[in-house]
N, CA, C and O atoms as a printed pandas DataFrame, in Angstrom:
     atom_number atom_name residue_name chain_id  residue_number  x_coord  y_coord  z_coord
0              1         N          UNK        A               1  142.750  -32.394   50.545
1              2        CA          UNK        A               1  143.729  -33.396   50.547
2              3         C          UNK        A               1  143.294  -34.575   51.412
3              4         O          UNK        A               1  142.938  -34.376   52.574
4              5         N          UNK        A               2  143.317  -36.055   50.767
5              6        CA          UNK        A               2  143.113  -36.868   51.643
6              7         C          UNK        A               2  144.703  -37.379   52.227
7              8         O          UNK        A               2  145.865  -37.288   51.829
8              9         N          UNK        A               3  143.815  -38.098   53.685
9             10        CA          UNK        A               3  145.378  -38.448   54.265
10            11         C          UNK        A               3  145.104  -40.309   54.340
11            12         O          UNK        A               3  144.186  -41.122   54.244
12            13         N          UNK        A               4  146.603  -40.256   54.579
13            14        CA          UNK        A               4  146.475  -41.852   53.948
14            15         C          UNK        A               4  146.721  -42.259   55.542
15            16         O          UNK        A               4  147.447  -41.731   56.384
16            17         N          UNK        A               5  145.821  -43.420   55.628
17            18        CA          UNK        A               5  145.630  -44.114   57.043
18            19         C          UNK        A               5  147.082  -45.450   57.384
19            20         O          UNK        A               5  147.248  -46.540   56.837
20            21         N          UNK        A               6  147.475  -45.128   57.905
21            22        CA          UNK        A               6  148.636  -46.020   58.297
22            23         C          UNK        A               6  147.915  -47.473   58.902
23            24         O          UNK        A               6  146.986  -47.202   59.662
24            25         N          UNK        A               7  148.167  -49.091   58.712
25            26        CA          UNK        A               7  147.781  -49.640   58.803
26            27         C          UNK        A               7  147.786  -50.154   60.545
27            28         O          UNK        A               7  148.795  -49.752   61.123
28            29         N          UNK        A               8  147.055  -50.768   61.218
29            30        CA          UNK        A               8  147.351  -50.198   62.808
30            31         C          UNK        A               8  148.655  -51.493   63.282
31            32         O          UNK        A               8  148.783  -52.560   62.681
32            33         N          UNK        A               9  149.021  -51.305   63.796
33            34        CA          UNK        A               9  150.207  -52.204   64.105
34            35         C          UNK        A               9  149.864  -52.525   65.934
35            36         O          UNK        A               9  149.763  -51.643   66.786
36            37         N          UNK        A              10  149.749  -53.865   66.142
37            38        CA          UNK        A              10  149.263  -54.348   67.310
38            39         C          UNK        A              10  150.709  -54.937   67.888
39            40         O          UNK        A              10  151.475  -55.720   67.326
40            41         N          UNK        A              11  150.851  -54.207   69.398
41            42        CA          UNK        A              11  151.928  -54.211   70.213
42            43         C          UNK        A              11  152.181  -55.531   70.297
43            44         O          UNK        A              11  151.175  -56.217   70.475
44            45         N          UNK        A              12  153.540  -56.291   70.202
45            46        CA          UNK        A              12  153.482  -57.574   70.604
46            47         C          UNK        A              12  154.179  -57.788   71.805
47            48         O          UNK        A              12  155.313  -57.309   71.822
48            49         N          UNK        A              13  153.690  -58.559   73.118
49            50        CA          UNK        A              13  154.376  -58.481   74.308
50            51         C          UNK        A              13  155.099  -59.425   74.233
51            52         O          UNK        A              13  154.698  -60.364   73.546
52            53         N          UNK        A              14  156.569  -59.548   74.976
53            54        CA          UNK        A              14  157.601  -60.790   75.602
54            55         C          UNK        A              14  156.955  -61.807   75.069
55            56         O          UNK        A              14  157.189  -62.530   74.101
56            57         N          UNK        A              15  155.537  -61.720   76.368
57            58        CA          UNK        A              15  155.445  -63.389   76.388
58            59         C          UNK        A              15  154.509  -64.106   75.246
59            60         O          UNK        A              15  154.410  -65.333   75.209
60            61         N          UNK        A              16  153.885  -63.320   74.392
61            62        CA          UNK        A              16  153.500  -63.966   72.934
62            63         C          UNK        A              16  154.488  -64.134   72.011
63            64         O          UNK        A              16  154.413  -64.986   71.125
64            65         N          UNK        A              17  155.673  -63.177   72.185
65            66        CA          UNK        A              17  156.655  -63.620   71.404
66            67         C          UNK        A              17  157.875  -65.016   71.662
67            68         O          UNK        A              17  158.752  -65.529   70.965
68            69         N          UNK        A              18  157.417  -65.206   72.850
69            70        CA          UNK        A              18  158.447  -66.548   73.264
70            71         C          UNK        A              18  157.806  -68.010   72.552
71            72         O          UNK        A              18  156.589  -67.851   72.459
72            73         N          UNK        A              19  157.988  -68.616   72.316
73            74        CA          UNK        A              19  158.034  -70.026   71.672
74            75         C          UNK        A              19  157.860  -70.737   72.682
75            76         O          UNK        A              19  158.599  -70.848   73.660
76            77         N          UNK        A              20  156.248  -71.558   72.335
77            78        CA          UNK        A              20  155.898  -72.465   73.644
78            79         C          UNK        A              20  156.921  -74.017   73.597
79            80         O          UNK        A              20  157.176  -74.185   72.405
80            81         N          UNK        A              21  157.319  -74.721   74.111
81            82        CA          UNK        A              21  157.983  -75.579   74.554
82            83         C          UNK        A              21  156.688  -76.443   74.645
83            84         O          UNK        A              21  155.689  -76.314   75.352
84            85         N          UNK        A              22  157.147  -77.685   73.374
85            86        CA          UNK        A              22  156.597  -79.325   74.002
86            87         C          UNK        A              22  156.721  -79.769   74.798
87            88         O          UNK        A              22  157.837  -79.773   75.317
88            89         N          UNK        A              23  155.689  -80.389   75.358
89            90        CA          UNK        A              23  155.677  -80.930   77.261
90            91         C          UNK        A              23  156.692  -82.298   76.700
91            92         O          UNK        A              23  156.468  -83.115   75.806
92            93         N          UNK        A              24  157.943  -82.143   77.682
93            94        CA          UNK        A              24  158.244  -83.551   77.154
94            95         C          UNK        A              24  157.283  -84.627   77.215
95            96         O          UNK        A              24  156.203  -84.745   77.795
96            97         N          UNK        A              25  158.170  -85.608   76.232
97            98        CA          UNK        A              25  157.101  -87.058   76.388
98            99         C          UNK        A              25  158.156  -87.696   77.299
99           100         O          UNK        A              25  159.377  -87.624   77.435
100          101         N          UNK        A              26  157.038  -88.414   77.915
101          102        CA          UNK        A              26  157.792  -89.608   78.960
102          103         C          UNK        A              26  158.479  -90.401   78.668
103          104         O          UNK        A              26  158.185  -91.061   77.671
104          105         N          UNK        A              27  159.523  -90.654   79.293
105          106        CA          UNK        A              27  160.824  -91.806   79.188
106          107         C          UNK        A              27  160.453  -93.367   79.156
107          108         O          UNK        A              27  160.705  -93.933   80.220
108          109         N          UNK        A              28  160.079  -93.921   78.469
109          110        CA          UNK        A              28  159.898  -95.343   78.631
110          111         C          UNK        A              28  160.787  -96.182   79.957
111          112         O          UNK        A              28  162.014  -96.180   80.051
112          113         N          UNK        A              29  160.066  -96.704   80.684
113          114        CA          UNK        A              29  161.322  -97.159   81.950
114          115         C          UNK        A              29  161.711  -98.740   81.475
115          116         O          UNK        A              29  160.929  -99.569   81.009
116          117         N          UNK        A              30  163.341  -98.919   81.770
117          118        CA          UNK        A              30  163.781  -99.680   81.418
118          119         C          UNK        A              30  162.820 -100.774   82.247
119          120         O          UNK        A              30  162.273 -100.271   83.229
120          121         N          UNK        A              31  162.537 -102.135   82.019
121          122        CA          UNK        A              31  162.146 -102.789   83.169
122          123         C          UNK        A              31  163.441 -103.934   82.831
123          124         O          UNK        A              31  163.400 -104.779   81.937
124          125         N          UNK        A              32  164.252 -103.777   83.519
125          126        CA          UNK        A              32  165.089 -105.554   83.925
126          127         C          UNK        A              32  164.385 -106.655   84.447
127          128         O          UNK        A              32  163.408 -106.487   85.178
128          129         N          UNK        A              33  164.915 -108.068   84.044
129          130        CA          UNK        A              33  164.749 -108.400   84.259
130          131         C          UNK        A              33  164.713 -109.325   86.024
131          132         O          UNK        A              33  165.671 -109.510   86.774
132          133         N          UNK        A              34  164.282 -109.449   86.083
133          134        CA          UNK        A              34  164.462 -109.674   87.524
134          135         C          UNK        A              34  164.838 -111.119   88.480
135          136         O          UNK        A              34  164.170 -111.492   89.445
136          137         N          UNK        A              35  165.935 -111.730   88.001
137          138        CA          UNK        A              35  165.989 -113.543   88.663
138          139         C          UNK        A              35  166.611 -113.547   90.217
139          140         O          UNK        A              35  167.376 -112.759   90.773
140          141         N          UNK        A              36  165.877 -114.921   90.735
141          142        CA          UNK        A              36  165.956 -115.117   92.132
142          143         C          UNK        A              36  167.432 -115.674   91.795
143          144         O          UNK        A              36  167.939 -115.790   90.679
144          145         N          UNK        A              37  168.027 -116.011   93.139
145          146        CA          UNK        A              37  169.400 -116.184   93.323
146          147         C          UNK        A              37  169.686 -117.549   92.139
147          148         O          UNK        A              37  170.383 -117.643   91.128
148          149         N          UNK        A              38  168.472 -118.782   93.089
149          150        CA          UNK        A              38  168.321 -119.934   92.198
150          151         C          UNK        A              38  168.249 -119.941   90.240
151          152         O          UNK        A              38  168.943 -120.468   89.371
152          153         N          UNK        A              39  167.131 -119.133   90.237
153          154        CA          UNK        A              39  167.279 -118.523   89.051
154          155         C          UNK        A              39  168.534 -118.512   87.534
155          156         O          UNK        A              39  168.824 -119.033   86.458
156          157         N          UNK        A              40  168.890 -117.455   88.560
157          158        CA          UNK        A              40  170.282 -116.539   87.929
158          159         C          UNK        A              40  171.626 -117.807   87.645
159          160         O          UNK        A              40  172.312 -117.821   86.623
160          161         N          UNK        A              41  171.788 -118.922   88.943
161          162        CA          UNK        A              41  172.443 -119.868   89.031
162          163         C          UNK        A              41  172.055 -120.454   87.851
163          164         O          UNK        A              41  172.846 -120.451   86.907
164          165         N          UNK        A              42  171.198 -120.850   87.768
165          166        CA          UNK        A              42  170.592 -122.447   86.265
166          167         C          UNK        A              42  170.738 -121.424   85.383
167          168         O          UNK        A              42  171.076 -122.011   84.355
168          169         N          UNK        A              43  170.689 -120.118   85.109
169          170        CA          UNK        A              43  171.051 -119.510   83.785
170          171         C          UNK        A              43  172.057 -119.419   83.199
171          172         O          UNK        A              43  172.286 -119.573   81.999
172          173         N          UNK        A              44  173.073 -119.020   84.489
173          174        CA          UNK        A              44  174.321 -119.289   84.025
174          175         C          UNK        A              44  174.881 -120.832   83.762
175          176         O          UNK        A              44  175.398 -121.001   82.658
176          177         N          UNK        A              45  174.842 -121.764   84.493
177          178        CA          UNK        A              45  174.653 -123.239   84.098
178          179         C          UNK        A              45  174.888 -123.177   82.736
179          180         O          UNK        A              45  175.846 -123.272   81.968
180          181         N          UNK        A              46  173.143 -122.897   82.670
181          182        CA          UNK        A              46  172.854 -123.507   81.049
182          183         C          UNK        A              46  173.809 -123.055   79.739
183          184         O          UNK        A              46  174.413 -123.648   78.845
184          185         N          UNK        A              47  173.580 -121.580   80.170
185          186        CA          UNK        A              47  174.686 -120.422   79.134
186          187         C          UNK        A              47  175.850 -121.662   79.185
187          188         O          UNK        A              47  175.914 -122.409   78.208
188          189         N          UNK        A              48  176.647 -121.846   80.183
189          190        CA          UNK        A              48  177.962 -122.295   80.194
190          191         C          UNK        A              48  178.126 -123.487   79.652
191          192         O          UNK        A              48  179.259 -123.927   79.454
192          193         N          UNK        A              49  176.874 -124.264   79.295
193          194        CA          UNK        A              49  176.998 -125.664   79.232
194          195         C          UNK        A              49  176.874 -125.188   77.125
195          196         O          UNK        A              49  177.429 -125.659   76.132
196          197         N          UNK        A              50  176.110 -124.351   77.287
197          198        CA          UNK        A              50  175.835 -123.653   75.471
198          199         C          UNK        A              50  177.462 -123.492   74.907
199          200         O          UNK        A              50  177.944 -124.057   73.924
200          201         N          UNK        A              51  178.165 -122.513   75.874
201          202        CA          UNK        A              51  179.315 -122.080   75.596
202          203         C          UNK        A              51  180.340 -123.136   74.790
203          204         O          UNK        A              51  180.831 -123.211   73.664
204          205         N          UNK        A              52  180.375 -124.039   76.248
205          206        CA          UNK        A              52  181.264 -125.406   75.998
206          207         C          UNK        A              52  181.229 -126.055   74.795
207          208         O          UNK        A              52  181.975 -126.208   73.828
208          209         N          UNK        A              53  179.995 -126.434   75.191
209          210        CA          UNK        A              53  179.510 -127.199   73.414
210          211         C          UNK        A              53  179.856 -126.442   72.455
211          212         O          UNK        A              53  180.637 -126.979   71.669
212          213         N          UNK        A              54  179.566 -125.387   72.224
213          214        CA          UNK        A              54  180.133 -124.436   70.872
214          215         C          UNK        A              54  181.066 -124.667   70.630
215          216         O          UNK        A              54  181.253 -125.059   69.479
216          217         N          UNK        A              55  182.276 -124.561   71.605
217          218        CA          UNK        A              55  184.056 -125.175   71.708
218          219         C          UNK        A              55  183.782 -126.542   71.846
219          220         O          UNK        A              55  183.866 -126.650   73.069
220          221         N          UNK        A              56  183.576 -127.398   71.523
221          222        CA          UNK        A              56  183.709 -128.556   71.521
222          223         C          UNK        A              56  184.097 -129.434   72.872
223          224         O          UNK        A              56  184.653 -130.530   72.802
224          225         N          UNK        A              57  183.636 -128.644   74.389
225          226        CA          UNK        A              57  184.053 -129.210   75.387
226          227         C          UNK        A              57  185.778 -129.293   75.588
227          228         O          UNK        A              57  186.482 -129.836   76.440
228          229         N          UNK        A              58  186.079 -128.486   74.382
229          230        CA          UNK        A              58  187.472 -127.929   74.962
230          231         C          UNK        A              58  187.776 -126.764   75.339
231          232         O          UNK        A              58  187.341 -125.844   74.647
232          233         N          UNK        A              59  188.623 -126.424   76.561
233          234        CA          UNK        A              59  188.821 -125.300   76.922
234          235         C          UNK        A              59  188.913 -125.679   78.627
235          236         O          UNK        A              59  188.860 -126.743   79.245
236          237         N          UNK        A              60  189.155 -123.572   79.227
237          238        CA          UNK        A              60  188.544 -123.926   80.709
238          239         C          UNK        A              60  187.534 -123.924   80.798
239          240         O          UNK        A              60  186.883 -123.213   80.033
240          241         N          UNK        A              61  186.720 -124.923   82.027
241          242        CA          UNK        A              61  185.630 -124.701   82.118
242          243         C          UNK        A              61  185.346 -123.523   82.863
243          244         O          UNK        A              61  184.246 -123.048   82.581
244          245         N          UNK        A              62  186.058 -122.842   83.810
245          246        CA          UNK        A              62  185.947 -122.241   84.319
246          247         C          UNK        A              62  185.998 -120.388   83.659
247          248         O          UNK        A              62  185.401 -119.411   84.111
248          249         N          UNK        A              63  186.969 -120.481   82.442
249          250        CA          UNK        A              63  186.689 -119.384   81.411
250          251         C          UNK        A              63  184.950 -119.832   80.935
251          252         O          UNK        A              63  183.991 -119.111   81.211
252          253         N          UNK        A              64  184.852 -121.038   80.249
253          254        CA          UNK        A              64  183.339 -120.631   79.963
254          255         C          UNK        A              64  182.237 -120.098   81.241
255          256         O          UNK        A              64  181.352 -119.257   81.082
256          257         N          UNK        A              65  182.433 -120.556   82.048
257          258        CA          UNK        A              65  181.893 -120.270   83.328
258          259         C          UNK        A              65  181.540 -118.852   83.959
259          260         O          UNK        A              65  180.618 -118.561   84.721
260          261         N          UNK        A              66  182.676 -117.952   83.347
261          262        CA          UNK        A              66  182.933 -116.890   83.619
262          263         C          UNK        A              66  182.549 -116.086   81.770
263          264         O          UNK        A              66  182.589 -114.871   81.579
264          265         N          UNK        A              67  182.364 -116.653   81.162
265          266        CA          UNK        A              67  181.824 -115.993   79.840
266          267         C          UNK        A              67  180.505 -115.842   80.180
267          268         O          UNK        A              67  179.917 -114.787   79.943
268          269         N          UNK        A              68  179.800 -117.082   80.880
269          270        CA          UNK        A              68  178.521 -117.153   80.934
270          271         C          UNK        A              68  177.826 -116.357   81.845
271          272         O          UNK        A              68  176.630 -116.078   81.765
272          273         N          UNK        A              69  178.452 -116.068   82.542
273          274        CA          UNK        A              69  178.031 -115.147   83.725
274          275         C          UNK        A              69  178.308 -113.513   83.484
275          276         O          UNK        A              69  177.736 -112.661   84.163
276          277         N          UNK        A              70  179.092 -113.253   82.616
277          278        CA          UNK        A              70  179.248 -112.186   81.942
278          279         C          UNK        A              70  178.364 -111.681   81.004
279          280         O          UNK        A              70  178.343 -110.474   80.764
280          281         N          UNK        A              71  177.383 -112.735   80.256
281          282        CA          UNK        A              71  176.733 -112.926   79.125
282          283         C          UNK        A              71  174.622 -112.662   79.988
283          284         O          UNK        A              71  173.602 -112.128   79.551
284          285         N          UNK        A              72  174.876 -113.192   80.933
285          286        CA          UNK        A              72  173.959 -113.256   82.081
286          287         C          UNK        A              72  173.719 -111.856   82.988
287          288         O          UNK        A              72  172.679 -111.408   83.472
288          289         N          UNK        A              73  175.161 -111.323   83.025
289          290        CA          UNK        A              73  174.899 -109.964   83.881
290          291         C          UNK        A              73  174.960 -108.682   82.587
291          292         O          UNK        A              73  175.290 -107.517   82.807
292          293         N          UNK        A              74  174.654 -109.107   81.561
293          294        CA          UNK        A              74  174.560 -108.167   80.456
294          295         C          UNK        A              74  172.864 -108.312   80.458
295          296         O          UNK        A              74  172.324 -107.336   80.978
296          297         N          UNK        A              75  172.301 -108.946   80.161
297          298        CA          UNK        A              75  170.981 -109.168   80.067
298          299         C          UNK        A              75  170.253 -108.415   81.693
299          300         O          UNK        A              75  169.040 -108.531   81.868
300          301         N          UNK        A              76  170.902 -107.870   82.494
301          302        CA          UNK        A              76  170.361 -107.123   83.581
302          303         C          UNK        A              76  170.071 -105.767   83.154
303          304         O          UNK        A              76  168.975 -105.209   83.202
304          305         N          UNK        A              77  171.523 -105.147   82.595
305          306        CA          UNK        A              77  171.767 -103.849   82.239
306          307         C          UNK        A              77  171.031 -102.987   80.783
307          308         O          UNK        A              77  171.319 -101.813   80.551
């Protein structure tokens, strides 16, 4: 009688059976922009003087003033 050979079955441990993990990829860093005090001042200016004109120099100036500087501290974030 022949005997029939069972095929060999190789132990598998934990740690070949765990699933390797992609090294994360790196976070791109935000870079902001960066304006001096002077800067930041003539930006908002200008924004506000853009604003106005759009409205036809009607309105507050002081709402556009405050749009523009709103519009200015968005471009940080």
């Amino acid at each position: 009688m022949t005997q029939i050979k069972k095929p060999a079955v190789k132990k598998v441990t934990a740690s070949e059976t765990s699933v390797k993990k992609a090294a994360p990829k790196p976070r791109a860093k935000k870079i902001a922009p960066v304006f001096s005090n002077q800067e930041r001042y003539e930006l908002i200016q200008k924004t506000a003087y853009f604003i106005a004109e759009h409205n036809g120099f009607v309105g507050d100036p002081h709402a556009f003033w405050a749009e523009a500087e709103a519009q200015v501290n968005a471009i940080k974030s």
